[in-house]
C-alpha positions as CSV (number, residue, x, y, z in Angstrom):
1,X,38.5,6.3,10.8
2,X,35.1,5.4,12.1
3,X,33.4,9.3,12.2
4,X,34.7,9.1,7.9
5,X,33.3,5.8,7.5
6,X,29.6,7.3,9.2
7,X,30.0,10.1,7.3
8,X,30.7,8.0,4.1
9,X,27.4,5.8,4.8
10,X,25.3,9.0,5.3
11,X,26.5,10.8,2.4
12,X,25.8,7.2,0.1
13,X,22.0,6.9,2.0
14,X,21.5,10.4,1.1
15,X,22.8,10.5,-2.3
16,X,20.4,7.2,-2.7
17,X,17.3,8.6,-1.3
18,X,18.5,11.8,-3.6
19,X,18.7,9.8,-6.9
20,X,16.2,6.4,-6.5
21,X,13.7,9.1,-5.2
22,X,13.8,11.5,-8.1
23,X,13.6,8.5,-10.1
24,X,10.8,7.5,-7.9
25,X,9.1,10.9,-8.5
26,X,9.4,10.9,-12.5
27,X,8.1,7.6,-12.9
28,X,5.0,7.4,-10.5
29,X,4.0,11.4,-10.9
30,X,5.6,13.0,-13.6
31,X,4.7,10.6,-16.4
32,X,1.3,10.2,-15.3
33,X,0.8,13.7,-15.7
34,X,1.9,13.5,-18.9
35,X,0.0,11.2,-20.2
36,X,-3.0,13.7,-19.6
37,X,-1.6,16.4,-21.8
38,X,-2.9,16.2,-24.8
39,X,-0.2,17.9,-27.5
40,X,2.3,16.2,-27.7
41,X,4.4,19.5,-28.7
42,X,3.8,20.1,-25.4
43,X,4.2,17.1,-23.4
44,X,7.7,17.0,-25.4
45,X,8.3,20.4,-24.0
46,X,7.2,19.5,-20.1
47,X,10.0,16.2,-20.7
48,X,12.8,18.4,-21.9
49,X,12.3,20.8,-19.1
50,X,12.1,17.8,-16.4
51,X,15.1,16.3,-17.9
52,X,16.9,19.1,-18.2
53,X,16.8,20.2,-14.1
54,X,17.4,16.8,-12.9
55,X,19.9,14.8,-15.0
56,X,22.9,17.4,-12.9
57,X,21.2,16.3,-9.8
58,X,20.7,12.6,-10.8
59,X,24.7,13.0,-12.0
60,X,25.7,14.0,-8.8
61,X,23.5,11.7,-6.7
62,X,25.2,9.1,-8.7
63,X,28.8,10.0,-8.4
64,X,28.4,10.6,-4.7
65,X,26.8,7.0,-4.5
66,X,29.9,5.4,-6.0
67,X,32.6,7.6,-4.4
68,X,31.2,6.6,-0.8
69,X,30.4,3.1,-1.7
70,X,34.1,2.6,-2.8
71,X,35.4,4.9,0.0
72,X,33.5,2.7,2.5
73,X,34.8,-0.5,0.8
74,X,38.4,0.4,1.0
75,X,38.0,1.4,4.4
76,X,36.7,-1.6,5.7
77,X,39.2,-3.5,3.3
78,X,35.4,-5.2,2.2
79,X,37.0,-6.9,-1.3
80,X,36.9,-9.9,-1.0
81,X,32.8,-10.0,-0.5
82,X,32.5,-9.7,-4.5
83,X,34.3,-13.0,-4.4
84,X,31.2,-14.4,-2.1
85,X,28.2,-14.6,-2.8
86,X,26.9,-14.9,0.4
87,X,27.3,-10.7,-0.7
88,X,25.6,-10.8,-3.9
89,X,23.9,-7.3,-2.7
90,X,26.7,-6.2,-2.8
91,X,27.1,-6.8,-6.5
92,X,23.6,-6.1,-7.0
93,X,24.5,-2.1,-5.9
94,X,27.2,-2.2,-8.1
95,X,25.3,-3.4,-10.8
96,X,22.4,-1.0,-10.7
97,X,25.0,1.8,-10.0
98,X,26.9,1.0,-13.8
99,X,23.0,0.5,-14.7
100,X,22.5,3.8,-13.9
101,X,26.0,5.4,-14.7
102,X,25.1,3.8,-18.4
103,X,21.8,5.7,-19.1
104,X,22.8,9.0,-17.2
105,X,26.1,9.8,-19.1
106,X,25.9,7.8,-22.9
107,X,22.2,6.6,-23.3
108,X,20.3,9.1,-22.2
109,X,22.5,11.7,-24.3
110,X,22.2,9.4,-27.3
111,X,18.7,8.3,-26.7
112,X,17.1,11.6,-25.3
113,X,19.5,14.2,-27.1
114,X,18.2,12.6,-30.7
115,X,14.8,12.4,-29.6
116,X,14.8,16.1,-28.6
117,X,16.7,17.0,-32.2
118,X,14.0,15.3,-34.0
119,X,10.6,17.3,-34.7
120,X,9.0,17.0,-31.2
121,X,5.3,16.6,-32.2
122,X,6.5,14.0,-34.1
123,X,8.3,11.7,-31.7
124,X,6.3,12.5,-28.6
125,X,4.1,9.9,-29.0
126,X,6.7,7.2,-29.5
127,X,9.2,7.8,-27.8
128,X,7.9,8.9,-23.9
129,X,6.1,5.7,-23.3
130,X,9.2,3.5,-23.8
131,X,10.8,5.7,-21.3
132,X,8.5,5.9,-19.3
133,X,8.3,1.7,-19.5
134,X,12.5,1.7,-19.2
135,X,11.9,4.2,-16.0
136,X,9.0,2.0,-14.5
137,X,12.1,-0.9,-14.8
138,X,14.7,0.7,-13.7
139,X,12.4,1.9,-10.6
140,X,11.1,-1.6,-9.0
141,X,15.0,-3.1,-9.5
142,X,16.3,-0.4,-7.8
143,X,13.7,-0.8,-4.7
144,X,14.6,-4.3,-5.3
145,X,18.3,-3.8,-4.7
146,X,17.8,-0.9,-2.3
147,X,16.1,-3.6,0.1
148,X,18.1,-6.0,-0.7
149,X,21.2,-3.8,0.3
150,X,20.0,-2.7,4.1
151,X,19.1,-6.3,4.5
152,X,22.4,-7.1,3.5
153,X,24.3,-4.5,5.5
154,X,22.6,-5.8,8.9
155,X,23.0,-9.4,8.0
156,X,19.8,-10.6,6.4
């Protein structure tokens, strides 16, 4: 029992680092460089590729995140901390995690599928610097939440 619960906690670190980084990577390099494009046929283009690559790898980040997290809950019999809130990290994970779960699998096919059906060169302009706001959001809450998590988990 206690070499699967290690194994679940390195599989959810990893699967973190995996997911919160690539996020990470897109929001503080990837839109920059973007910005300095000047077409924005092109700059379209460069997002659709990006997206493209990593939303399977962001997917599976994700799903690994929430399998291990509920594995390691189970294991450790760890319910009845959502009814404390001496654990509110705990909900805080959770939260982001459905966050997350939400814009990887209905908004960003809604949001990003239409965008990318539309003319790009006409939508370019629009529509990346909202995402690229929603991505600068979604980046500091989940540092936010990430910290608060390890503090958490060694009893901060």
């Amino acid at each position: 029992m206690f070499e699967s619960l290690i194994l679940a906690r390195v599989l959810h670190v990893v699967a973190v680092v995996i997911w919160i980084g690539g996020v990470a990577m897109v929001t503080t390099v990837i839109f920059p460089t973007m910005r300095r494009i000047e077409s924005d046929q092109e700059r379209a283009r460069l997002f659709e590729r990006i997206e493209k690559r990593f939303r399977p790898e962001a997917q599976l980040a994700w799903l690994i995140v929430g399998l291990s997290g509920l594995y390691m809950v189970y294991a450790l019999d760890a319910w009845a901390r959502f009814a404390s809130i001496r654990y509110w990290w705990m909900h805080a994970m959770v939260g982001l995690w459905v966050i997350f779960g939400l814009a990887l699998f209905v908004f960003e096919r809604r949001i990003v599928g239409t965008y990318l059906e539309r003319p790009i060169a006409s939508q370019s302009a629009k529509t990346i610097p909202g995402i690229e706001v929603l991505h600068w959001v979604l980046l500091v809450l989940s540092l936010v939440v990430v910290a608060a998590g390890v503090a958490g988990a060694h009893g901060w």
